[in-house]
C-alpha positions, -999 to 999 in steps of 0.1 A, spaced: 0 0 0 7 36 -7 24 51 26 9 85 13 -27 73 12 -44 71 48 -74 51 56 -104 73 77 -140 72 89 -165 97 80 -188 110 111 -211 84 101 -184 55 100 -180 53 62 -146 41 50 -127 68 26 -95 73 17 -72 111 14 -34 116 6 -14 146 3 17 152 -21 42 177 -27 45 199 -55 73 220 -53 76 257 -46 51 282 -59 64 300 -90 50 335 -75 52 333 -37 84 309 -34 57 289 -8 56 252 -10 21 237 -29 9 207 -14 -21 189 -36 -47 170 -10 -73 147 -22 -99 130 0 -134 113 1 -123 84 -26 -147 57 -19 -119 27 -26 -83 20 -29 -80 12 -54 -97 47 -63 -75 66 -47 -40 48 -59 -54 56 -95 -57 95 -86 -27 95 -68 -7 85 -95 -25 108 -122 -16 135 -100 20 119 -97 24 123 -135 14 156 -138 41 169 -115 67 154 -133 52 164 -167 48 199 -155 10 192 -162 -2 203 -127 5 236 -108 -19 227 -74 -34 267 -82 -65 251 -81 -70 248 -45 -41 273 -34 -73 298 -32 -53 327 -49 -70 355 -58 -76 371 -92 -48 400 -89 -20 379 -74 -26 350 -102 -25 381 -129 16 386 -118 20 347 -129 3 353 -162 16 388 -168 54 374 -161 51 354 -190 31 377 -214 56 399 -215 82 377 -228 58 371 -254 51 407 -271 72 447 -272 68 468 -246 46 493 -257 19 466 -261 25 449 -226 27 484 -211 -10 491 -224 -24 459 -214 -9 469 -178 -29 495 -180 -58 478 -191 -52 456 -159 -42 484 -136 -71 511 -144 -101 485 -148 -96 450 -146 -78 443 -114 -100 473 -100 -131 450 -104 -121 415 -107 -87 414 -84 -105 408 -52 -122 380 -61 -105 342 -55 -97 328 -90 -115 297 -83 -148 316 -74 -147 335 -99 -183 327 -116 -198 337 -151 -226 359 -133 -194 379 -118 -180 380 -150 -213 389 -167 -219 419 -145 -184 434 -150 -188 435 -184 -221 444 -183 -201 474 -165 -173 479 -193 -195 483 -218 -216 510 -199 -187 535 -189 -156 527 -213 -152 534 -252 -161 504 -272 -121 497 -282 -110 497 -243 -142 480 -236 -128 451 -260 -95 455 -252 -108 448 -215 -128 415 -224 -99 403 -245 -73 406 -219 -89 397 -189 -97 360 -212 -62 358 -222 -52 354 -190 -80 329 -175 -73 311 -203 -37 304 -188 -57 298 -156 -73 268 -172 -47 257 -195 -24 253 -158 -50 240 -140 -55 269 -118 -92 270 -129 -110 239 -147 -133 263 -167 -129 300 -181 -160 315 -166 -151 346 -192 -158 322 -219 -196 316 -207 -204 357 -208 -227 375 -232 -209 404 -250 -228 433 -256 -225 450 -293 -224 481 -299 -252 497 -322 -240 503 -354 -240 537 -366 -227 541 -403 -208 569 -405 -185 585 -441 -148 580 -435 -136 615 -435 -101 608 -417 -84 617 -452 -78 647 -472 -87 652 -506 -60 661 -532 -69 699 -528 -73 699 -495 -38 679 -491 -20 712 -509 -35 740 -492 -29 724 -461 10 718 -473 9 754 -486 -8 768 -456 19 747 -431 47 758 -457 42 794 -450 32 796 -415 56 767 -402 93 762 -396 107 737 -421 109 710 -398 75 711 -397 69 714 -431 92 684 -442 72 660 -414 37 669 -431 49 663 -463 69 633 -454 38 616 -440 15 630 -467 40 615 -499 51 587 -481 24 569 -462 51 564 -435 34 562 -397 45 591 -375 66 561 -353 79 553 -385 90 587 -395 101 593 -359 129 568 -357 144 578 -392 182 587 -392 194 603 -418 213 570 -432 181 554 -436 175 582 -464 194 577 -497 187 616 -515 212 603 -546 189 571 -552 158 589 -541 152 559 -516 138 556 -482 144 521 -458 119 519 -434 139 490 -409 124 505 -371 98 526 -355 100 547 -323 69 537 -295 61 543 -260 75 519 -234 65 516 -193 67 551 -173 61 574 -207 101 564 -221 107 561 -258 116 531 -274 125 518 -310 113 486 -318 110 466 -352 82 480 -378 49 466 -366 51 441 -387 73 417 -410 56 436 -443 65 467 -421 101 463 -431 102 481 -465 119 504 -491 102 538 -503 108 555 -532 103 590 -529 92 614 -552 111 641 -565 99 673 -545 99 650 -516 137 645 -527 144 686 -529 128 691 -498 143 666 -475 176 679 -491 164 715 -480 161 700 -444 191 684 -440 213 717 -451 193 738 -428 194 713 -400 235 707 -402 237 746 -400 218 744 -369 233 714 -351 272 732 -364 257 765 -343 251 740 -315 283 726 -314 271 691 -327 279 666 -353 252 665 -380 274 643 -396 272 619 -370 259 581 -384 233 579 -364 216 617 -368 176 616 -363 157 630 -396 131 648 -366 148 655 -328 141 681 -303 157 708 -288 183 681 -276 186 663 -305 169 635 -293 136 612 -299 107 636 -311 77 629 -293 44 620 -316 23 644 -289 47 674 -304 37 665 -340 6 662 -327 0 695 -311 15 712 -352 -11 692 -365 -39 707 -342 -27 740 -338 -24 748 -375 -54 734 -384 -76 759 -355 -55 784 -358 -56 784 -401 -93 774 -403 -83 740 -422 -102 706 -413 -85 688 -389 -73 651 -396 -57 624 -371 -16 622 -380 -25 587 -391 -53 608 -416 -17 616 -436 -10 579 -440 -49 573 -452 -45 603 -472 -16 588 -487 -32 553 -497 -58 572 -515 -45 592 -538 -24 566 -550 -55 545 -558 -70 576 -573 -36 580 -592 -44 545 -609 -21 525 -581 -28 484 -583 -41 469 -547 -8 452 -546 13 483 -548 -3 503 -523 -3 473 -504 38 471 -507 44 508 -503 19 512 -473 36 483 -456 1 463 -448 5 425 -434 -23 417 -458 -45 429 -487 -74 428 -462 -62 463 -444 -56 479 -481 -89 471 -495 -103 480 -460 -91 515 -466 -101 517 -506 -138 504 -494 -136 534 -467 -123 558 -493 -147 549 -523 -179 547 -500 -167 585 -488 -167 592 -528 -201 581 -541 -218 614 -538 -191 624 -556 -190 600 -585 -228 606 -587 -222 644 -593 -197 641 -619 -216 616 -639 -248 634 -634 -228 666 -648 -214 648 -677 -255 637 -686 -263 671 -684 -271 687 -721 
């Protein structure tokens, strides 16, 4: 017989049988785990759970989280320690936030194992009612993700997030306007040319003939430029990391990685740009000609912040009268003029960067939909007699 199985009587004199094995340490509080088992009916029972158990442990199958009775916020360290091995750090920054600000706020009390779908239901019953509809998904996402690891340790045998309703949000259809026309793209250019430094200029109308992303265009060095070839190697991008620092990680994705041929005034006035900004760094008592010179810096010659380019944006646009667009408008603006320049799918899809054709043709579908007023009037004019 098993030394680790005991014999017992139940207050009513039944005969059951319990054992108790060790696990090893817990992975977050360094504490031993010990897995107990008891009310097995028979022996032969119990020998047969012992030893499933038994092979778990050695597999690395079993984790004994199931009865350690840890609640919801101390599990999310576990699961967090290993997610964000898995992604950059300006996406497992966010999703900290997403735990911090709402999450661990409402669910981190609660004992993972008693967690029930009605709990679940009525926080995101609660999400839905007081967050936008993308952190409200975010949220639902997130919080699955990581009672899905729950279950696939066996800290939980079910994901009670799996067994919630998830509201919708009404659909409202709504033109895509985040993109400026041709015209519009000039005067804004024209207007930003004459009431802007260059710097600012040459950003606008980098974005605007390039389609670049403003992280993109942020972590350009001047040797990623080729002004001879008229080239552009897009090979990094500059994102947010924990406490607000900057960060250059790889292009968003493996399509991200591209090279950009540039047109000609974009040519003339990046060359513009760099002349005026050597004579500025000499007057500083830098090296311009250093290898690894930023395209964009600040006052220090360091990372540009997308909140700076943000705030050109805004305050031309209110103070100049023009409509405002998002900084990623520029990059939408960018894809649809080259389809209404007579650019394939394919291309745009190449130039933009896109993972697949799906994001391209989302944008044309945007773009043309925006348009058929348009294409209405023009044939209608062309009818006229």
């Amino acid at each position: 017989m098993n030394n680790d199985i005991k014999e017992y009587r139940t207050p009513n004199g039944q005969i059951r049988y319990r054992f108790s094995i060790y696990a090893g340490k817990n992975a977050t509080t360094g504490n031993s785990v010990q897995i107990r088992k008891q009310g097995m009916k028979s022996l032969a029972i119990a020998e047969k759970t012992y030893q499933k158990i038994q092979e778990k442990i050695e597999n690395g199958e079993y984790s004994g989280y199931a009865k350690s009775h840890y609640k919801v916020s101390k599990f999310y360290e576990l699961w967090f320690a290993n997610y964000k091995q898995t992604v950059k750090e300006s996406t497992w920054n966010n999703v900290n936030q997403y735990f911090e600000n709402h999450i661990l706020k409402d669910l981190g009390n609660i004992y993972l194992d008693k967690l029930t779908p009605i709990q679940c239901q009525k926080i995101v019953n609660q999400w839905f009612a007081s967050c936008g509809y993308a952190t409200f998904n975010a949220l639902c996402t997130y919080s699955k993700k990581m009672l899905d690891y729950a279950v696939q340790i066996d800290a939980i045998k079910k994901n009670p997030m799996r067994k919630v309703y998830k509201p919708k949000k009404k659909s409202i259809e709504r033109d895509f306007t985040d993109f400026y026309s041709k015209n519009e793209l000039i005067n804004f250019l024209n207007v930003c040319k004459k009431y802007k430094p260059l710097k600012v200029y040459t950003m606008f109308h980098l974005l605007a003939y390039t389609g670049l992303r403003v992280g993109e265009a942020l972590a350009l060095q001047w040797s990623d430029i080729n002004l001879k070839d008229g080239t552009l190697k897009v090979s990094k991008t500059l994102s947010k990391g924990k406490h607000n620092t900057l960060k250059i990680n790889p292009p968003k994705t493996q399509n991200g990685y591209r090279c950009i041929d540039l047109a000609p005034q974009t040519v003339d006035i990046l060359t513009e740009w760099q002349f005026q900004q050597r004579r500025d760094l000499f007057k500083l008592g830098l090296n311009p000609m250093n290898v690894d010179q930023l395209v964009f810096s600040n006052k220090d010659n360091d990372y540009l912040r997308e909140n700076v380019v943000n705030y050109w944006n805004v305050s031309l646009c209110k103070k100049r009268g023009l409509r405002h667009i998002k900084l990623h408008g520029f990059r939408h603006t960018h894809a649809s003029l080259l389809f209404e320049a007579g650019a394939s799918m394919e291309d745009v899809k190449e130039r933009m960067g896109h993972s697949s054709i799906t994001t391209t043709m989302n944008i044309y579908t945007h773009v043309t939909r925006s348009r058929k007023k348009e294409t209405a009037d023009i044939f209608g004019n062309f009818m006229q007699i």
